[in-house]
C-alpha positions as CSV (number, residue, x, y, z in Angstrom):
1,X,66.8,97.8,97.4
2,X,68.9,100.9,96.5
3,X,71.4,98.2,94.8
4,X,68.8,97.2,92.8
5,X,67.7,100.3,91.7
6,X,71.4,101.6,90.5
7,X,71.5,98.4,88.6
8,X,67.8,99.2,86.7
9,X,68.7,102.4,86.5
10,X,72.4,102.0,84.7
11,X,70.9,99.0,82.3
12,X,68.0,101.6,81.6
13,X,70.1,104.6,81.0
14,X,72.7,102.7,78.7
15,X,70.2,101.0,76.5
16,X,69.0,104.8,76.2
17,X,71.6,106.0,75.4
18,X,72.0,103.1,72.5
19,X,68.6,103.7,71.0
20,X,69.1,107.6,70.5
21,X,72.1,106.8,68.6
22,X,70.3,104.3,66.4
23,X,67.8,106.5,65.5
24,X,68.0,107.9,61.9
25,X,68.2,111.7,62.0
26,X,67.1,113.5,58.6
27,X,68.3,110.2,56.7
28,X,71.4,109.7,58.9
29,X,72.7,108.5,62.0
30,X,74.4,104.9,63.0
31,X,72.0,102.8,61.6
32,X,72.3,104.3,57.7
33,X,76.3,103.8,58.9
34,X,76.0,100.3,59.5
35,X,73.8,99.4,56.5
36,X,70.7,99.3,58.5
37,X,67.8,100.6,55.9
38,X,64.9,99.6,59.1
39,X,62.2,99.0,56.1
40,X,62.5,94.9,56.3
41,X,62.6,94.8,59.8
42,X,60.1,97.4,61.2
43,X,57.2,97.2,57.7
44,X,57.1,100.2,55.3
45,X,56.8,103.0,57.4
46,X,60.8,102.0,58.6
47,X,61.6,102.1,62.1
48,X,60.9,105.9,63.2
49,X,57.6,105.3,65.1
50,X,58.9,102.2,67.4
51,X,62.5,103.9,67.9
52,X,60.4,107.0,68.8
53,X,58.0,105.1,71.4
54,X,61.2,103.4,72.9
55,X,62.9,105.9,73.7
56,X,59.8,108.0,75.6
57,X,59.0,104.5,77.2
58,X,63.1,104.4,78.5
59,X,62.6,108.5,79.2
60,X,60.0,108.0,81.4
61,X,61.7,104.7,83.4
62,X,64.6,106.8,83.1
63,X,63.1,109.6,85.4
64,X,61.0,107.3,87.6
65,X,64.6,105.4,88.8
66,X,65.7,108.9,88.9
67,X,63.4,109.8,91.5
68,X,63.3,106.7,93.1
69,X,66.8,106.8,93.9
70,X,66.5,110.3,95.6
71,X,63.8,109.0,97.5
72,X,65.6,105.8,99.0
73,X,69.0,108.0,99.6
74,X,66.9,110.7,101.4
75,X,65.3,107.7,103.5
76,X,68.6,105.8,104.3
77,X,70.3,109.4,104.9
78,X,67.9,110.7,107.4
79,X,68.8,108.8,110.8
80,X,72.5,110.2,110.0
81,X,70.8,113.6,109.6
82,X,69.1,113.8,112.9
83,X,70.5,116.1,115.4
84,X,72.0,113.3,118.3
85,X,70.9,114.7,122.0
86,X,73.6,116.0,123.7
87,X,74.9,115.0,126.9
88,X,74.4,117.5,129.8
89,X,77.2,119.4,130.1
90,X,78.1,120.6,134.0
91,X,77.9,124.1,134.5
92,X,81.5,125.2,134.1
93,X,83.1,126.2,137.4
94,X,83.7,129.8,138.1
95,X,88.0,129.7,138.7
96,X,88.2,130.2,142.4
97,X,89.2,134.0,143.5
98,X,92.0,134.3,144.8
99,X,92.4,135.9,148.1
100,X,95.1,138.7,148.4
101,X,97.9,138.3,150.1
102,X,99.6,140.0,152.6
103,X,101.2,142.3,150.7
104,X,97.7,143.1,148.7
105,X,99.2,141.6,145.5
């Protein structure tokens, strides 16, 4: 389970990271780089609208693996967490008086 969700959450946060850069910034960006105008692919109004829904759609799964992750490591993390009993200890001995010698030493 927590395998799976570091691979959703890597694909998710690369292909965000992919479709911000795309996006066209006051006329710029990678796409005007690479030739891309977005007006024959995405209609007239170009691609702003769909780039724009993408990317809160990828935000949003991005924060939901996000959490979900924290939630499955605090799960799998709490048996190591819990205080183990420990064993009774014997009451330590008192060291044994000596008695004085003859001398009173």
């Amino acid at each position: 389970m927590y395998g799976i969700l570091i691979f959703f959450h890597l694909l998710i946060s690369v292909i965000l990271v992919l479709v911000v850069l795309v996006q066209q910034p006051q006329k710029g960006g990678m796409a005007s780089i690479m030739g891309g105008s977005g007006d024959s692919m995405f209609g007239g109004s170009g691609a702003a609208p769909f780039m724009a829904k993408v990317t809160t759609a990828l935000a949003i799964a991005f924060m939901v693996t996000s959490l979900s992750l924290v939630l499955v490591s605090a799960r799998l993390a709490r048996p190591a967490l819990a205080p183990r009993p420990t064993p009774a200890q014997p009451t330590p001995a008192r060291p044994a008086q000596t008695q004085p010698g003859p001398l009173g030493d």
